[in-house]
ZAMARGU-4260 file (C-alpha; in steps of 0.2 Angstrom, whole numbers, plus 5000, padded with zeros to 4 digits):
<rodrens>
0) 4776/5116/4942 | 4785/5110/4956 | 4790/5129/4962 | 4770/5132/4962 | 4768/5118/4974
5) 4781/5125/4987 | 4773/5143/4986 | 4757/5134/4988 | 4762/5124/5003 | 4773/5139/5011
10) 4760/5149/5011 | 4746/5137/5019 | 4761/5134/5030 | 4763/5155/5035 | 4743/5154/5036
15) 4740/5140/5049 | 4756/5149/5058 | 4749/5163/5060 | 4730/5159/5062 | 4733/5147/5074
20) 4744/5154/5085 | 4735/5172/5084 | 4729/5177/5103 | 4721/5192/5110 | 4737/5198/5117
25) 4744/5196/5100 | 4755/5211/5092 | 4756/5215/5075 | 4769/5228/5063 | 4777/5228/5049
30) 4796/5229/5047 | 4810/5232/5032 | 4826/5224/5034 | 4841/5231/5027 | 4849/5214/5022
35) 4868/5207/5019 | 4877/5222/5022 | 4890/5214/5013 | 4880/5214/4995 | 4875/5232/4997
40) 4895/5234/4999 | 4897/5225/4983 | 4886/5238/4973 | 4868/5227/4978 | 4855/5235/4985
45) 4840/5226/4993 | 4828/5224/5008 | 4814/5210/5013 | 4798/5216/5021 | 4793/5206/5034
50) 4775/5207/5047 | 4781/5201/5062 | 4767/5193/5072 | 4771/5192/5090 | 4761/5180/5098
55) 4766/5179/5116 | 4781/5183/5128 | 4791/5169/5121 | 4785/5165/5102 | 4783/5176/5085
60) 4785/5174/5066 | 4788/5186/5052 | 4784/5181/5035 | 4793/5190/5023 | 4796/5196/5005
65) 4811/5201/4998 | 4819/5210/4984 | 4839/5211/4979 | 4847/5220/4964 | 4864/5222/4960
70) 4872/5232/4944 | 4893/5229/4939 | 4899/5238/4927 | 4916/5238/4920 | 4927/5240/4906
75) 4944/5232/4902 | 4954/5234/4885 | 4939/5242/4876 | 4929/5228/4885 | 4914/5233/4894
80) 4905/5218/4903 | 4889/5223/4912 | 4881/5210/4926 | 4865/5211/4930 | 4858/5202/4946
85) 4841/5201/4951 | 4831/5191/4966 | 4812/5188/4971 | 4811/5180/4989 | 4796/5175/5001
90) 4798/5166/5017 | 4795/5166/5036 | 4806/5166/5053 | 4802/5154/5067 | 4806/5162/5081
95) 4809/5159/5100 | 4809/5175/5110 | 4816/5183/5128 | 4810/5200/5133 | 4819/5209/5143
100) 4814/5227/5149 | 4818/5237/5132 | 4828/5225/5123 | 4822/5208/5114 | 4832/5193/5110
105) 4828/5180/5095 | 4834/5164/5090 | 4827/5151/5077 | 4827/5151/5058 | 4821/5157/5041
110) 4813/5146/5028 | 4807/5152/5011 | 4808/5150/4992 | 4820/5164/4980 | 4820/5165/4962
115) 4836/5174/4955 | 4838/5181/4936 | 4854/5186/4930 | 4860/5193/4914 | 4879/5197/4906
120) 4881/5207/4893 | 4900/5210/4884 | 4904/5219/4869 | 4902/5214/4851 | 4896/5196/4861
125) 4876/5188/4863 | 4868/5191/4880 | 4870/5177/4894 | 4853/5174/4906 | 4853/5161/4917
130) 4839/5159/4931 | 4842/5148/4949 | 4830/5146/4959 | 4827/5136/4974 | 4820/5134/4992
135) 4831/5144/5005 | 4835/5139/5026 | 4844/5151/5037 | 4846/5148/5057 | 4847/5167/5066
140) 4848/5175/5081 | 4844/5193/5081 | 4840/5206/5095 | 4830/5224/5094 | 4830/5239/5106
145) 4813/5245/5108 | 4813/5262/5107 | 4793/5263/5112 | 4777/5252/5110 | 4776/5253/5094
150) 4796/5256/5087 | 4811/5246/5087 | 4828/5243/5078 | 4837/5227/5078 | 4850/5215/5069
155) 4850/5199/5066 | 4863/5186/5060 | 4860/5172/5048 | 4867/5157/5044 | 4860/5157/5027
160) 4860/5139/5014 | 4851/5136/4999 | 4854/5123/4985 | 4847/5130/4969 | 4845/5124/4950
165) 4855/5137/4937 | 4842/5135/4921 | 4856/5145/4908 | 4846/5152/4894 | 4857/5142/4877
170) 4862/5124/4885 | 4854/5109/4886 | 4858/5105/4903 | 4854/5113/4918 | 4868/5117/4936
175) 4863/5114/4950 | 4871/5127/4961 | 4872/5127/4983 | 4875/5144/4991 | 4882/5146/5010
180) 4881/5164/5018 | 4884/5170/5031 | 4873/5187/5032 | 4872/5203/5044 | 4853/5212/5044
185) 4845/5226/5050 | 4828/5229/5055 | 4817/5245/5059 | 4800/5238/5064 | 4783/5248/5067
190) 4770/5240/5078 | 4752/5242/5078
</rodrens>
């Protein structure tokens, strides 16, 4: 019930964002980011859409959607373990802007909700799920080249912080869980 309620309210808050700050010289596109290129080292693969929605010279927002996936396999004395990592995210960045002629500088944050499944599976043992989920806050700065109107590639660094609550499929008690990352991106954005 209560993660309802923060979907519910982060998406009126993406809607009155972008409604109300949505002006004729307004540019719209559609991005993919390439995120923490230290997971996709670590055998994760994952990327967040976003629809940036620049509204002026100095101001734009992306909301976002995310997926993550990461597979481990390994086997030890005739023990294999398998991990299983998967994570559902949706969000927005706030975001100040300077333009310069081709390149464009970005500082502010990310705010969003993510929802993370995990599984661990060993030989001649049961299964172990456990879920987290939890509201997400990541300060970034972040710059693209813009190739042409409607084409650019970026990065962008984040702070990234979200305390989370471990439900483990099996116990009676619950974890509560607080992440802190530091994460590198990278962006290819088309704009309308």
């Amino acid at each position: 019930m209560v993660r309802n309620k923060w979907i519910f309210i982060l998406f009126g808050l993406l809607y009155f964002l972008i409604t109300g700050s949505v002006q004729a010289q307004t540019k719209i596109g559609v991005g993919v980011a390439l995120f923490d290129i230290q997971q996709i080292l670590m055998e994760g693969a994952g990327s967040t859409i976003t629809v940036p929605v620049i509204t002026s010279s100095t101001f734009r927002i992306e909301p976002e959607l995310g997926y993550y996936s990461m597979t481990r396999e390994h086997t030890f004395n005739g023990i294999t373990t398998k991990d299983n990592t998967r994570a559902l995210s949706i969000g927005a960045g706030i975001f100040l802007q300077k333009v310069y002629s081709e390149f464009t500088l970005y500082y502010g944050g990310r705010i969003g909700y993510i929802s993370q499944k995990q599984t661990e599976e060993v030989t001649d043992e049961p299964t172990n799920e456990s879920s987290n989920s939890g509201l997400y806050v990541a300060p970034a700065i972040g710059g693209e080249h813009n190739f042409s109107e409607h084409f650019s590639i970026g990065a962008e660094a984040e702070l990234y912080y979200t305390p989370l609550t471990n439900e483990v499929t099996g116990r009676a008690y619950d974890e509560d869980i607080s992440l802190l990352n530091l994460r590198g991106l990278v962006f290819f954005r088309f704009y309308f």
